[in-house]
NUVEXLUM-144719 format. One record per residue (C-alpha): residue in one letter; x, y negated, z negated. Coordinates in steps of 0.1 Angstrom, whole numbers, plus 5000, padded with zeros to 4 digits. Example, Ala and Ser with C-alpha at 12.3 -4.5 7.8 and 13.67 -1.06 7.14 Angstrom:
<recs>
{rec 'A',{5123,5045,4922}}
{rec 'S',{5137,5011,4929}}
</recs>
This chain:
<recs>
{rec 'X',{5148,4947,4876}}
{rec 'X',{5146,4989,4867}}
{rec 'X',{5120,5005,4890}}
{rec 'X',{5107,5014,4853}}
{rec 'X',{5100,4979,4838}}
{rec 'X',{5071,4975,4861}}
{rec 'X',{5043,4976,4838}}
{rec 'X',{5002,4971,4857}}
{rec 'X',{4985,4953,4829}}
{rec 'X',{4948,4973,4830}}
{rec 'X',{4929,4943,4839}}
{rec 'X',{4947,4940,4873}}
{rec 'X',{4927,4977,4878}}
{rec 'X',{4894,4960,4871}}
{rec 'X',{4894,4923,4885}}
{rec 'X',{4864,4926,4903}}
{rec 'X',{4841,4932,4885}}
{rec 'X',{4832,4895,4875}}
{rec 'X',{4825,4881,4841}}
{rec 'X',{4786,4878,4836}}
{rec 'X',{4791,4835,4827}}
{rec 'X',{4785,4821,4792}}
{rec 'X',{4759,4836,4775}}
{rec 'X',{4730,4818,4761}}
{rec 'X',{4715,4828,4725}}
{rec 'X',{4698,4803,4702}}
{rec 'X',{4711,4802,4665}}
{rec 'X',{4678,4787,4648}}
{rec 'X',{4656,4764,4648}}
{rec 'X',{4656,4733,4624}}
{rec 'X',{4631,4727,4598}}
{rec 'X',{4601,4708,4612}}
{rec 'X',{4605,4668,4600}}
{rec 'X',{4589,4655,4566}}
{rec 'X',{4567,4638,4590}}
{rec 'X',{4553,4657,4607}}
{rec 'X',{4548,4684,4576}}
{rec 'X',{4515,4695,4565}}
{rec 'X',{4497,4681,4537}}
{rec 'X',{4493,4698,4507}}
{rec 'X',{4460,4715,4503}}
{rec 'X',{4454,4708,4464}}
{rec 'X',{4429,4684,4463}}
{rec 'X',{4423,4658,4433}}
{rec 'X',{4389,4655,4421}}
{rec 'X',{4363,4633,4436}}
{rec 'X',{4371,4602,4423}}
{rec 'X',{4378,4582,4458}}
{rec 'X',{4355,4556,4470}}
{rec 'X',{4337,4561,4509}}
{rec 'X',{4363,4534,4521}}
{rec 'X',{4391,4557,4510}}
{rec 'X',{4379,4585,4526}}
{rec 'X',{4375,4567,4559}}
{rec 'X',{4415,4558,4558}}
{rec 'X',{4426,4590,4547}}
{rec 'X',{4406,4616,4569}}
{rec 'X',{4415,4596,4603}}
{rec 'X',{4453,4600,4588}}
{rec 'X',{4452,4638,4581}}
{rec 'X',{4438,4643,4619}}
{rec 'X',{4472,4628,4628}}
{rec 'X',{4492,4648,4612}}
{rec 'X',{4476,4676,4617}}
{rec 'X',{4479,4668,4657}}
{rec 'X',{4514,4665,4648}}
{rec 'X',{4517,4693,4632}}
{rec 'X',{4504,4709,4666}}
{rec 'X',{4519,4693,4693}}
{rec 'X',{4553,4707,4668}}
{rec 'X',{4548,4744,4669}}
{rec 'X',{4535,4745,4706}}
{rec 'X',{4571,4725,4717}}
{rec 'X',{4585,4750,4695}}
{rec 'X',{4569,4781,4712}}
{rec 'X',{4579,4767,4742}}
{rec 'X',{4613,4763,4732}}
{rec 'X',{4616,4799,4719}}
{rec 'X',{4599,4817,4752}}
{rec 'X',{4626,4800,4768}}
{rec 'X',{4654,4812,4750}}
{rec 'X',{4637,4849,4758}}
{rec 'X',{4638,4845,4794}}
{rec 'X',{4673,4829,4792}}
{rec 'X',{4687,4853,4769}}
{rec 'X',{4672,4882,4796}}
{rec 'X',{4691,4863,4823}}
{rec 'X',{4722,4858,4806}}
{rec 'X',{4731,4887,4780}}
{rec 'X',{4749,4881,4750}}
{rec 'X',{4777,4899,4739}}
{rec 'X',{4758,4917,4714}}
{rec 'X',{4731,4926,4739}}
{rec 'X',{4724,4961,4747}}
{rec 'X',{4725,4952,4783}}
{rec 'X',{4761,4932,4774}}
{rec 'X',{4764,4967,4757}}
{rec 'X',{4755,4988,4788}}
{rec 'X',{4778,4963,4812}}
{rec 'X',{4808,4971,4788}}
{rec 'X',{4807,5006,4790}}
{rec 'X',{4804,5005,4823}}
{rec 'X',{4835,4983,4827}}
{rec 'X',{4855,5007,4802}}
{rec 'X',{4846,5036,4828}}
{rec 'X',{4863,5022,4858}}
{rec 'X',{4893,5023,4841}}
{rec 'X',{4892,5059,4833}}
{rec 'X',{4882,5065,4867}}
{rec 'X',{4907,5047,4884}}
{rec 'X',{4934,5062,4860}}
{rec 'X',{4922,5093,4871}}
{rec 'X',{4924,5085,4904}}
{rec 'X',{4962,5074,4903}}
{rec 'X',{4968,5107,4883}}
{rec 'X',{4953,5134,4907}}
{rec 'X',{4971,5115,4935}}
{rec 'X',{5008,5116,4917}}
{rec 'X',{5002,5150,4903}}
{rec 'X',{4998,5159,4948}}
{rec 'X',{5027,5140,4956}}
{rec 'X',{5049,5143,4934}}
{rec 'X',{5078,5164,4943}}
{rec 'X',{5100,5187,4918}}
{rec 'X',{5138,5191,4939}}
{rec 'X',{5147,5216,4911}}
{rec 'X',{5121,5240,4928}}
{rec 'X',{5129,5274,4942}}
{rec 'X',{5122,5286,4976}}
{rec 'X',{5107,5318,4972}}
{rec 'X',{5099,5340,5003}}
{rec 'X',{5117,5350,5034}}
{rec 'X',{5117,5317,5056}}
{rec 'X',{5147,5294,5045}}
{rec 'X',{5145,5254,5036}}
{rec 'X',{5151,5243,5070}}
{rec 'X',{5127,5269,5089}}
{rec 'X',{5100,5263,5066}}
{rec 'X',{5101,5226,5075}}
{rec 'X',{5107,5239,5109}}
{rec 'X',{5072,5257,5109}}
{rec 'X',{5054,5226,5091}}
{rec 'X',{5057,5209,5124}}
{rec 'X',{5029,5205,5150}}
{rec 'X',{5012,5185,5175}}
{rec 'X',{4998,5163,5145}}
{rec 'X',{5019,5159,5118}}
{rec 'X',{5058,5162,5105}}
{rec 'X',{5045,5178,5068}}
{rec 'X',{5013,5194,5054}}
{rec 'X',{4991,5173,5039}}
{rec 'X',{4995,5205,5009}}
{rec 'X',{5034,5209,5012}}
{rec 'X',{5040,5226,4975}}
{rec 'X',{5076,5236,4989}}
{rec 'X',{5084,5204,4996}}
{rec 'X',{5103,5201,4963}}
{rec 'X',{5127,5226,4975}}
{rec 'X',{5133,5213,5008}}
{rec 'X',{5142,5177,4996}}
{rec 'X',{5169,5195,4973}}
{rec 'X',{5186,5219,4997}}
{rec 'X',{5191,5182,5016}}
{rec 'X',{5205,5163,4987}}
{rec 'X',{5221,5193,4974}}
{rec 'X',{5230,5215,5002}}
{rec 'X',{5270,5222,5008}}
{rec 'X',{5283,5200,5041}}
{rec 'X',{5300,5226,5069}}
{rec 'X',{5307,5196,5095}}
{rec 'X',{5306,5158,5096}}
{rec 'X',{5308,5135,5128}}
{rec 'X',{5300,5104,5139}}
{rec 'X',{5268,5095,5152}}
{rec 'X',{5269,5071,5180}}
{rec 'X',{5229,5064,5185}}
{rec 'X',{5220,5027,5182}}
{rec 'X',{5233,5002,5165}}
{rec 'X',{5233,5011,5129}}
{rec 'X',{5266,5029,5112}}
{rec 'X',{5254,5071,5100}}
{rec 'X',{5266,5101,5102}}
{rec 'X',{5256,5135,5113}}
{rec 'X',{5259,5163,5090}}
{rec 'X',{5259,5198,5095}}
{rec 'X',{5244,5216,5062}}
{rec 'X',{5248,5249,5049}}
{rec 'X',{5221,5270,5076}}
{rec 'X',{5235,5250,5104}}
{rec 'X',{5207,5226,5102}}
{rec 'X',{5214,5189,5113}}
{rec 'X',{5210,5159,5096}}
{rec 'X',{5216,5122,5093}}
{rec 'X',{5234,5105,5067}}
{rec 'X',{5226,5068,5065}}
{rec 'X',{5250,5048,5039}}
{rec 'X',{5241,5024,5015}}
{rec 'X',{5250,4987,5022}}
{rec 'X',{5228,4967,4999}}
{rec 'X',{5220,4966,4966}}
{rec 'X',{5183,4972,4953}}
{rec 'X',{5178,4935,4947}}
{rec 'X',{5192,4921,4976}}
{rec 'X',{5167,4903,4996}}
{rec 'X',{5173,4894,5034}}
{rec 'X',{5155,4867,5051}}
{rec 'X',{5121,4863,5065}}
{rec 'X',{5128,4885,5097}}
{rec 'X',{5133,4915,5085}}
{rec 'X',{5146,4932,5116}}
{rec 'X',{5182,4910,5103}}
{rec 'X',{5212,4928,5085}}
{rec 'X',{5216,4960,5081}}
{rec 'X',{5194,4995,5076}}
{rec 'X',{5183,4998,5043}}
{rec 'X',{5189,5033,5032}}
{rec 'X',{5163,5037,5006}}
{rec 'X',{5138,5017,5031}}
{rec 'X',{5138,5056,5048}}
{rec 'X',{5129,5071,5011}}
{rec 'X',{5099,5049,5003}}
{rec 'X',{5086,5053,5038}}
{rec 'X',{5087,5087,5043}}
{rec 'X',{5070,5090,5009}}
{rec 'X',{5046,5064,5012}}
{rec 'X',{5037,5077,5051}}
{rec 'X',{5024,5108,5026}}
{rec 'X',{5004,5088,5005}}
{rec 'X',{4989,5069,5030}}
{rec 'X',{4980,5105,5051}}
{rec 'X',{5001,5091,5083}}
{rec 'X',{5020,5121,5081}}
{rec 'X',{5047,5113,5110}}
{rec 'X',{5079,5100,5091}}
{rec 'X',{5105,5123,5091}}
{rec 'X',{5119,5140,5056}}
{rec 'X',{5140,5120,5037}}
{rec 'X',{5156,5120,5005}}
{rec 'X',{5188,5101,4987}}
{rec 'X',{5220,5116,4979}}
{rec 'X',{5258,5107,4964}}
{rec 'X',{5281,5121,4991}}
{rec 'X',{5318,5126,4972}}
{rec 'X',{5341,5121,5010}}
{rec 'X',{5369,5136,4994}}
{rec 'X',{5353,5166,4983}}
{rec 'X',{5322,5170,5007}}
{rec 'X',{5328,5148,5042}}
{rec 'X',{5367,5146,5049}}
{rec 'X',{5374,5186,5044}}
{rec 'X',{5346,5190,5076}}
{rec 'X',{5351,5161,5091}}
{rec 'X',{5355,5161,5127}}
{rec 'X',{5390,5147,5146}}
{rec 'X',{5366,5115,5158}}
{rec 'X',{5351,5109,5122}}
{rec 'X',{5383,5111,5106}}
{rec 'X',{5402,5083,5126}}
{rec 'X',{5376,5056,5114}}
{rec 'X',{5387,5064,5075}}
{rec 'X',{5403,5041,5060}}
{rec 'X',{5417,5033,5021}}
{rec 'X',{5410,4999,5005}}
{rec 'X',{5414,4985,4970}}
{rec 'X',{5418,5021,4963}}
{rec 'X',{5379,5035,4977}}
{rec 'X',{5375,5058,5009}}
{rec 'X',{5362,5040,5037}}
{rec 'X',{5351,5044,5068}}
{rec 'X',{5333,5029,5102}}
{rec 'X',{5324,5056,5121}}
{rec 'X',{5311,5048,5157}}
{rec 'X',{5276,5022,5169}}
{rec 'X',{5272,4995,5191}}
{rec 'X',{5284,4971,5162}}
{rec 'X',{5307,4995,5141}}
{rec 'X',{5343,4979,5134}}
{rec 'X',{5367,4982,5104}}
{rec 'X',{5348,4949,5091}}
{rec 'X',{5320,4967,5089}}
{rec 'X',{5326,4999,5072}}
{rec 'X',{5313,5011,5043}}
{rec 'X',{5333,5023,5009}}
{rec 'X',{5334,5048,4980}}
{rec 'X',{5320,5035,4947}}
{rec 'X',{5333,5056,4920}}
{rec 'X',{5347,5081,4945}}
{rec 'X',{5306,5084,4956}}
{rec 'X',{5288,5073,4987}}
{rec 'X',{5254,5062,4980}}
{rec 'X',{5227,5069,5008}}
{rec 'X',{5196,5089,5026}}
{rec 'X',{5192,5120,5044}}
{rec 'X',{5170,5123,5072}}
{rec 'X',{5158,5155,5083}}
{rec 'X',{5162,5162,5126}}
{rec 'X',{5132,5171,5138}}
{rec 'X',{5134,5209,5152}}
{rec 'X',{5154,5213,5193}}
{rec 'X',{5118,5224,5203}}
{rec 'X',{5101,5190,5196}}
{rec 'X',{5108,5164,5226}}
{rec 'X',{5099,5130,5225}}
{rec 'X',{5094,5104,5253}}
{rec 'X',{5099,5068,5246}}
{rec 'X',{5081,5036,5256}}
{rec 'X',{5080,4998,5250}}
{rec 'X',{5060,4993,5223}}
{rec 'X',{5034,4969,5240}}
{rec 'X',{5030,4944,5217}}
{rec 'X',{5064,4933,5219}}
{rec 'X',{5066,4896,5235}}
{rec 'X',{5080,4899,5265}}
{rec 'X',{5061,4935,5272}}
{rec 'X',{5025,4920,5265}}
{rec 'X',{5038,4890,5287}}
{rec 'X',{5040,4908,5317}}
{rec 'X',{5017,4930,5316}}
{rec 'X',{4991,4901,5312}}
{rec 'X',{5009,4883,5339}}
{rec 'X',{5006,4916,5365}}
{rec 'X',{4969,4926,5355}}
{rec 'X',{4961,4888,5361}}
{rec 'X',{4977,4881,5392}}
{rec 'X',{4955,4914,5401}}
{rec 'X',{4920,4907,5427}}
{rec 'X',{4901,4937,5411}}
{rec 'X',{4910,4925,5372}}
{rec 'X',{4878,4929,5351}}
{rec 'X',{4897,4932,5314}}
{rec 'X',{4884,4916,5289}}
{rec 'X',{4912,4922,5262}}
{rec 'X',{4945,4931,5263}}
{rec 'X',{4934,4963,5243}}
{rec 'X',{4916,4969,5278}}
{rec 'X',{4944,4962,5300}}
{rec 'X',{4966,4990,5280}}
{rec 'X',{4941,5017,5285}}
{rec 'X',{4943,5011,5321}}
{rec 'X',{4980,5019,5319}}
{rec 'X',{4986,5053,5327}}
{rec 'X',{5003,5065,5293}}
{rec 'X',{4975,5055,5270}}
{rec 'X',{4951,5074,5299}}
{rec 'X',{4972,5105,5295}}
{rec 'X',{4978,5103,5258}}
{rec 'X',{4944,5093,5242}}
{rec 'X',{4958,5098,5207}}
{rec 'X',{4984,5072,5211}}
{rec 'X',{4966,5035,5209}}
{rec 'X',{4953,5050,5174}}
{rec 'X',{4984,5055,5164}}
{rec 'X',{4999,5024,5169}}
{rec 'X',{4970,5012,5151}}
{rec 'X',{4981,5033,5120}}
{rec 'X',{5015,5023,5126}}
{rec 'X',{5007,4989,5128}}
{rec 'X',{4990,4993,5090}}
{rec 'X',{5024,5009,5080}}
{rec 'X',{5049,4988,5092}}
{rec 'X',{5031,4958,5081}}
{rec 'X',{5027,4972,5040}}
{rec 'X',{5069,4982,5043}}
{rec 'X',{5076,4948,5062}}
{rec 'X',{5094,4967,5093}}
{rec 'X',{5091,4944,5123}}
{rec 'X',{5115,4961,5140}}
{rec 'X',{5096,4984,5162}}
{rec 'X',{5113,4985,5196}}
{rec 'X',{5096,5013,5211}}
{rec 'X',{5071,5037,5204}}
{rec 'X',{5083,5071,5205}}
{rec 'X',{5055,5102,5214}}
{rec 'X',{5056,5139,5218}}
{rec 'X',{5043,5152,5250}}
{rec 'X',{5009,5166,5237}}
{rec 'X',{4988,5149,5265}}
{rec 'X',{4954,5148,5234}}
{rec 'X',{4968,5161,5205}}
{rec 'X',{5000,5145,5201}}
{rec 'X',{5015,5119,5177}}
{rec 'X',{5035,5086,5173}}
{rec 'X',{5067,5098,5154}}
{rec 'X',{5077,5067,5131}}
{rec 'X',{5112,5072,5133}}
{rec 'X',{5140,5046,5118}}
{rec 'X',{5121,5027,5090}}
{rec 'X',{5153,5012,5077}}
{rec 'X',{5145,4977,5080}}
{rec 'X',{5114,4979,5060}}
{rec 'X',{5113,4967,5025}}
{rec 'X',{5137,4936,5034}}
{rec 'X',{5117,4910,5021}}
{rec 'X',{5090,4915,4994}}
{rec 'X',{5079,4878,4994}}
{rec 'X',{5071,4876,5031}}
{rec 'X',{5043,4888,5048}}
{rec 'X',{5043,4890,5086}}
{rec 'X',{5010,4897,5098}}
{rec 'X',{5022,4892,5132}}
{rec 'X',{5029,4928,5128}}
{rec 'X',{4988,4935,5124}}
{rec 'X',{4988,4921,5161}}
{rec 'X',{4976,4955,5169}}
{rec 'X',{4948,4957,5149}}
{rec 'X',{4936,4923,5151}}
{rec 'X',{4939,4926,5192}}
{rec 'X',{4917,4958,5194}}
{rec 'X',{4897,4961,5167}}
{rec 'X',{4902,4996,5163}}
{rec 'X',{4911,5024,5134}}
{rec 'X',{4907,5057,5126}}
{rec 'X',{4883,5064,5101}}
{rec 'X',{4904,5089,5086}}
{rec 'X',{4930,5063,5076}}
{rec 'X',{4903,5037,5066}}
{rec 'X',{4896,5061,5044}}
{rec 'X',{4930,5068,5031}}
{rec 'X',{4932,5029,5022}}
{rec 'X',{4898,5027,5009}}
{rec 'X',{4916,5052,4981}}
{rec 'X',{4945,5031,4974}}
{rec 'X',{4930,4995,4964}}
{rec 'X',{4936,4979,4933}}
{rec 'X',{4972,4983,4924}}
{rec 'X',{4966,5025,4931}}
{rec 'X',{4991,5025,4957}}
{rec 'X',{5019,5009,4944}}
{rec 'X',{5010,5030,4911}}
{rec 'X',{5013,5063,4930}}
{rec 'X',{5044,5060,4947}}
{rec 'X',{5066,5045,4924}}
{rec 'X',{5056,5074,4906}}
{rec 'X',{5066,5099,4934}}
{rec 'X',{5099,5080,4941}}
{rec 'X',{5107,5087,4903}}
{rec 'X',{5120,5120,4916}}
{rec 'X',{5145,5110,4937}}
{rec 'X',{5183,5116,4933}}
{rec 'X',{5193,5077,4940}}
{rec 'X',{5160,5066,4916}}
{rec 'X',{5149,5037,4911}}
{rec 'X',{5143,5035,4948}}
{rec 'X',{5127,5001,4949}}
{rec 'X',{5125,4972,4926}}
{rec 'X',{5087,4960,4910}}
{rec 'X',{5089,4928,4936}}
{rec 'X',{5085,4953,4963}}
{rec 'X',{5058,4979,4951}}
{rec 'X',{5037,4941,4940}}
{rec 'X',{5043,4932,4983}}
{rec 'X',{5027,4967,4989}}
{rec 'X',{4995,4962,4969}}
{rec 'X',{4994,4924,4985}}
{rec 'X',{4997,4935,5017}}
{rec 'X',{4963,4961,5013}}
{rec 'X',{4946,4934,5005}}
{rec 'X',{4953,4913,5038}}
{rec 'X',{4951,4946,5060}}
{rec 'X',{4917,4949,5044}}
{rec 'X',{4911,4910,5051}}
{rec 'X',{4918,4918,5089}}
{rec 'X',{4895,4945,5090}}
{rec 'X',{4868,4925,5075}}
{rec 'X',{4873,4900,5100}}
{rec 'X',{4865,4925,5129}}
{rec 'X',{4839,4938,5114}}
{rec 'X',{4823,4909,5110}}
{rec 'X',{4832,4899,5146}}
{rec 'X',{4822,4933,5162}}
{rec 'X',{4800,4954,5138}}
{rec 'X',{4820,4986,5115}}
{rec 'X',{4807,5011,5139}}
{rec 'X',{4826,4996,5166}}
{rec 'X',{4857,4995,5140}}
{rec 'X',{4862,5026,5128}}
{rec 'X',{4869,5054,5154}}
{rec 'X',{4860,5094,5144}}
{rec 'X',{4884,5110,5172}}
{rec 'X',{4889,5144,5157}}
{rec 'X',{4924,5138,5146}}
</recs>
């Protein structure tokens, strides 16, 4: 299905605000029976014996009781229907009036809402760079202790075209990990990483994500989404159509070039990885090579690397060596990590594989090895580096992946906060939107942008369930960054 045929029906925007019940309003009241009537008032003249008067008053004090008893059931009934009718508005009530209106505002407002937010992140890659600093040094000087891109980047635009646009001076294989890219050389001598396509949009791989292949527009939606979601650590990343004839094999290095290959008459190659073989290459279609470019981040930025400790067999034996210790007083294993001496030296870290956690769970990326830092010892950050087995699986949710979360009990208040702007159906609204822009568009399929609003909801369900547990103050952590 087109990225475009998504359409959000309006009432999924306003689902909670519940319908008011059936409305009571009475429609009348029937004529009071011949029986219990009153008399006529014409009387005859006084022809009537004392006999007859003695049968006929006693009978007029009946129905005249009747007649009573009648009108005080019926001004019962009717105050009634008055307090009912206050408790339970009709549609043509003015409070049923006043509730209406107010339901036709939310829709405005969250319209509004999903407008201001596209019209900030959406990127134009037909922009012009203007000033003295080129593409790459501008992204160069976005980078600090805190973030990979402003949260107010209007030169993004330009940077995302000079990568799917900018002229190739040197390919080579790219031997990190497992998965088959390249690294380019672009006009400027900045480096980047070409990741090829190997799936198509609608392919969906089984319930463990971290199976198959990188998905190359997995990097696109993340990087895009980390903006939306003000987790600004996800390198840049943007699609691109590389011609190998024209572009790649004219550069390409001695190394690069003996993994080409020609079959069924398309360019091929394999490259160089842990599982890269002439079985697994990847091939021209329509003398184009479909795939992402990922932005390096600048020489000056190092990174040290880690287990990420929620991985089995690392929360295994750290439990096991903190309970085998005499002086263990932890409670959680939330207080075993800050006892280790990396979350002591990096404060800003356990946050951030609380955010992290949130992130990989919405994209479905279970494949978080290792959590990968720069040396700040308080003002650092959790780079979110290879996102390309997210958005495998848009029916599955693995909220093993929220272990994080649902161990410590613990986010910042800033990203609460981000979230708390994205509920009902915003998010997915927003960046399908913002992935309109991009060279390989449609990015993702509807299935998957459905699995992001879902997926809110239950990180939303796990923070109600610690707050309940352990109060919100104790939740929701101000650290300044």
């Amino acid at each position: 299905m087109d990225e475009e045929s998504d359409i959000f029906p309006t009432g999924q925007l306003i689902n909670q605000y519940h319908d008011h019940g059936h409305n009571f309003t009475p429609d009348g009241w029937s004529p009071i029976p011949a029986s219990v009537r009153p008399l006529r008032e014409a009387h005859e003249p006084s022809r009537h014996t004392s006999s007859w008067k003695r049968a006929y008053i006693p009978g007029l004090v009946k129905h005249r009781l009747r007649l009573l008893v009648a009108v005080a059931v019926a001004v019962i009934m009717f105050c009634f229907s008055l307090s009912d009718t206050a408790l339970h508005t009709s549609p043509a009530s003015p409070w049923a009036k006043e509730t209406t209106e107010d339901k036709e505002t939310i829709v405005p407002t969250l319209e509004l809402k999903v407008e201001r937010l596209v019209q900030k992140h959406r990127v134009d890659l037909n922009r012009s760079l203007v000033g003295a600093l080129s593409p790459w040094q501008t992204a160069s000087a976005w980078v600090t202790s805190r973030q990979i891109i402003p949260d107010f980047a209007p030169r993004l635009g330009a940077i995302l075209g000079a990568l799917a646009k900018g002229e190739v001076t040197q390919a080579n294989i790219n031997t990190a990990g497992t998965q088959l890219k390249l690294t380019l050389e672009l006009e400027g001598q900045q480096m980047v990483v070409f990741k090829p396509m190997f799936y198509e949009r609608s392919t969906f791989l089984a319930l463990a994500g971290k199976l198959g292949r990188d998905r190359h527009n997995a990097e696109i939606a993340s990087f895009h989404l980390s903006r939306i979601l003000n987790i600004r650590r996800v390198p840049l990343a943007v699609g691109r159509l590389l011609n190998l004839r024209g572009e790649v094999i004219p550069v390409a290095t001695q190394s690069l070039m003996e993994t080409f290959y020609v079959k069924d008459g398309r360019d091929c190659f394999y490259g160089a990885c842990r599982h890269c073989t002439e079985l697994s290459g990847v091939c021209t279609n329509q003398k184009l090579l479909e795939g992402v470019v990922i932005l390096w981040l600048p020489p000056e930025i190092t990174l040290s690397k880690v287990r990420h400790p929620w991985r089995l067999d690392f929360k295994t034996a750290i439990l096991n060596k903190f309970n085998e210790s005499e002086n263990s007083s932890h409670k959680t294993y939330c207080d075993v990590l800050r006892r280790l001496d990396v979350y002591r030296r990096h404060r800003f870290l356990l946050l951030d594989i609380m955010d992290t956690a949130v992130f990989d769970f919405l994209t479905g990326n279970n494949d978080r090895h290792h959590v990968e830092f720069t040396n700040d010892t308080d003002t650092g950050m959790l780079v979110m580096l290879d996102n390309g087995k997210s958005f495998g699986n848009p029916y599955y949710d693995e909220v093993a992946i929220l272990a994080p979360l649902q161990d410590c009990c613990m986010l910042r208040m800033s990203t609460w906060n981000s979230l708390q702007l994205l509920r009902d159906g915003v998010l997915s609204r927003v960046l399908k939107e913002v992935l309109r822009s991009d060279p390989i568009h449609p990015v993702l399929i509807d299935s998957h942008f459905l699995a992001l609003d879902r997926r809110l909801k239950k990180v939303f369900q796990e923070l109600d369930t610690c707050v309940q547990t352990t109060g919100l103050d104790n939740v929701l952590v101000d650290d300044g960054l």
